[in-house]
N, C-alpha and C positions, 0 to 999 in steps of 0.2 A: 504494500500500500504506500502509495506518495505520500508528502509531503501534504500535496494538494488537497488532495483525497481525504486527510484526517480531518483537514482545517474546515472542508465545506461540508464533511458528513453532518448531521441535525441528528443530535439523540439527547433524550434526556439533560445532560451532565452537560452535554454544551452549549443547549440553550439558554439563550440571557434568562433570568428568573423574573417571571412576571411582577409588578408592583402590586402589594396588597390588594385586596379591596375596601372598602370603607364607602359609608355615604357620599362623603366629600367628592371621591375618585368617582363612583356612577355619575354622578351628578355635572360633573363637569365635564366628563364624557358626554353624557347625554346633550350638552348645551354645544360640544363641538361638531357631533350628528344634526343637531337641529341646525347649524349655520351650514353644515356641506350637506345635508340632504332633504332638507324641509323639514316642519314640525309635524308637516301629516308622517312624513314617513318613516318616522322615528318610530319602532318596537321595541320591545323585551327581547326578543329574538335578534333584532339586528345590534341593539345596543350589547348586549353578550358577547354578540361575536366580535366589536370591536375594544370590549374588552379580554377579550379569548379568554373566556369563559363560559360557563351555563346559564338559560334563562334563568334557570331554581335559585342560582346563586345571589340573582337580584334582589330576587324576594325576602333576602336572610334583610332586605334593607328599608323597601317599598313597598305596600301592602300593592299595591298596582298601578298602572300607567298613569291616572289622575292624578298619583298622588306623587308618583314623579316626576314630572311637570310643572305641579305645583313648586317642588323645590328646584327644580330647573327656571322657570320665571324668576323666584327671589334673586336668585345666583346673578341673574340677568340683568337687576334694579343694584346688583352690588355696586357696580362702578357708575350710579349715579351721583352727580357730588350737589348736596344740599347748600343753596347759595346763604351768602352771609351779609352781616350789613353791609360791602363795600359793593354790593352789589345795588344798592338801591332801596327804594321805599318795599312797603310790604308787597304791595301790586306789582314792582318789575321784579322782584324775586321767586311769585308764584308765578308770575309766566313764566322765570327762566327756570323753575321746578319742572312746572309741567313739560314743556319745549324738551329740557334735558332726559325726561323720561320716556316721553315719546321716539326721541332721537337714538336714545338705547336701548328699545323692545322692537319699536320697527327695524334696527339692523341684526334682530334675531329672527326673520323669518317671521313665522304668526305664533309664538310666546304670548302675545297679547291673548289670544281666545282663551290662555288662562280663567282668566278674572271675568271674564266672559260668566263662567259656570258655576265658579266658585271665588268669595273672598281670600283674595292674599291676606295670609295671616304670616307670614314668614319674617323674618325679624328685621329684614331691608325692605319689606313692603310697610312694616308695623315703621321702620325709620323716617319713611316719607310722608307717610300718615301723618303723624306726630308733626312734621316740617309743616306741610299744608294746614291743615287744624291751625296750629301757631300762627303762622300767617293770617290765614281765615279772621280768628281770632284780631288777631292786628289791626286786620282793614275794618272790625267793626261789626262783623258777620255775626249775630246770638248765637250761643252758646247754644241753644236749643236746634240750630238751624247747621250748627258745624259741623254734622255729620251726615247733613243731606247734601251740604253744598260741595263736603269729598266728596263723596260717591258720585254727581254730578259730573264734577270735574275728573273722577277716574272713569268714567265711561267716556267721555272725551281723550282721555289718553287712550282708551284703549281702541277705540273705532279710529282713532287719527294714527296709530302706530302700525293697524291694520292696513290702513291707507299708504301709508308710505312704507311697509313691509313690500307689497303687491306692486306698487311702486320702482320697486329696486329690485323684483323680479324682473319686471317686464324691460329694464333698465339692461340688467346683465343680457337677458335673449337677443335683445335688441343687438348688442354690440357682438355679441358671439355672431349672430346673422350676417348684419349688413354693417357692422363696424363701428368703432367710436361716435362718429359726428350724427348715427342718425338714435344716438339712446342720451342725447344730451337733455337736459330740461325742455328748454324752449322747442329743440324739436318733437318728443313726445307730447307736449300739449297742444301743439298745431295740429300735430296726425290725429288726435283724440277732439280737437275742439273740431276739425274736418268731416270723422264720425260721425258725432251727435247732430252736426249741420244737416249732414245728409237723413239723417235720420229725423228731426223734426222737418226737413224741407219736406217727407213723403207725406205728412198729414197732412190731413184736409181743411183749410182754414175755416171752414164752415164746422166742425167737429171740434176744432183746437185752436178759437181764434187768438186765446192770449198765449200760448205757446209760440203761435205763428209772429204776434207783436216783439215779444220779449227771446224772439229766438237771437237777435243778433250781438245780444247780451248773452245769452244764455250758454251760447259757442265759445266769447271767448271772456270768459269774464271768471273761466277756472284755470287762466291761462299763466297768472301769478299764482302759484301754489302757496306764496311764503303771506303773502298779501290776505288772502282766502280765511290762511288760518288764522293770523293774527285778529281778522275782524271774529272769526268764532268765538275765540275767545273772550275776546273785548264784551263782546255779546252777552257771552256766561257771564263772567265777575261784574260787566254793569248789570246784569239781572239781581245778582246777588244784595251790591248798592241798594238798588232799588226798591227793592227786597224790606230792605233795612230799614231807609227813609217812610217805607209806607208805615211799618208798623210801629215806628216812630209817631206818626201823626195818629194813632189810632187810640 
């Protein structure tokens, strides 16, 4: 037997020794599957195999798939960084809250349809809780009211992360297809605001006549994505204001 020979045979003794397992190691596994292969297509079965292991083995950790998820989400919120006063008044901090969490769930794939199903209770979701409430709190929001005006605002995170996950799918296809310049911003909102054109042009004005008025807005007027949001949420927190001032007078 060569030299060769010994060095590339595979047996037992001369394979590297796998890394334990432990929660922490599924879980971060699991979050680097959900970024190379979707969040749909994450299993027990494929996550095993990328820890070369057994499905059963998972179990000694996660009662089941929901439930590891849910701690793959938290994982997710971990490199969120909670703003501080140099960042501004209570209002520019909870946009850059929000903004900052959005911007770190939608680069997981769909992580978001977490919180979709079930409350994050995990101790980085419980961290930002606590951040927003305090905020909340800040701007004036009642106490009674702080915990409808998160939940508010996390379904916003979550349907806006969803949006810009889908986003940065169609973003990479794009550029794997027909190359860089046509998966740019401005040009997928053109090809998309061109879409819709065509698509409200087929009705019938007589069946859809304010669709047919308001179509020339309606094409491109989700053409600024950054713009869009920013009004959504201006939206929320002045509802919230508003909110305030009424039952003030009351």
């Amino acid at each position: 037997m060569t030299d060769s020979t010994a060095r590339t045979r595979d047996t037992p003794r001369t394979r590297p020794a796998k890394a334990p397992l432990s929660l922490d190691a599924v879980v971060t596994a699991a979050l680097e599957l959900v970024d190379e292969v979707g969040y749909g297509a994450v299993t027990m079965r494929r996550l095993a195999q990328a820890l070369d292991t057994g499905p059963a083995s998972l179990y000694v950790y996660v009662t089941d798939r929901d439930e590891l998820m849910a701690h793959v989400h938290d994982l997710a919120l971990a490199t969120v960084e909670t703003p501080g006063p140099a960042d501004g008044d209570w209002r520019a901090r909870l946009e850059l809250l929000v903004n900052r969490t959005i911007t770190t769930l939608g680069s997981h794939d769909d992580i978001a349809l977490v919180a979709i199903t079930r409350v994050p209770t995990g101790p980085n979701a419980l961290r930002l809780l606590e951040a927003t409430m305090t905020l909340l709190r800040a701007g004036g929001v009642d106490d009674d009211l702080c915990p409808w005006a998160a939940d508010l605002l996390d379904q916003y995170v979550t349907s806006s992360a969803l949006e810009l996950a889908a986003r940065l799918r169609d973003q990479r296809a794009l550029a794997a297809a027909d190359g860089p310049a046509a998966a740019t911003e401005k040009a997928m909102s053109a090809a998309a605001g061109s879409d819709l054109d065509a698509v409200y042009g087929s009705l019938p004005a007589d069946t859809h006549p304010t669709i047919h008025a308001l179509r020339p807005i309606m094409t491109t007027a989700g053409r600024d994505s950054r713009a869009h949001a920013a009004w959504r949420l201006d939206v929320i927190i002045d509802g919230f204001l508003s909110n305030r001032r009424s039952r003030a007078r009351e």
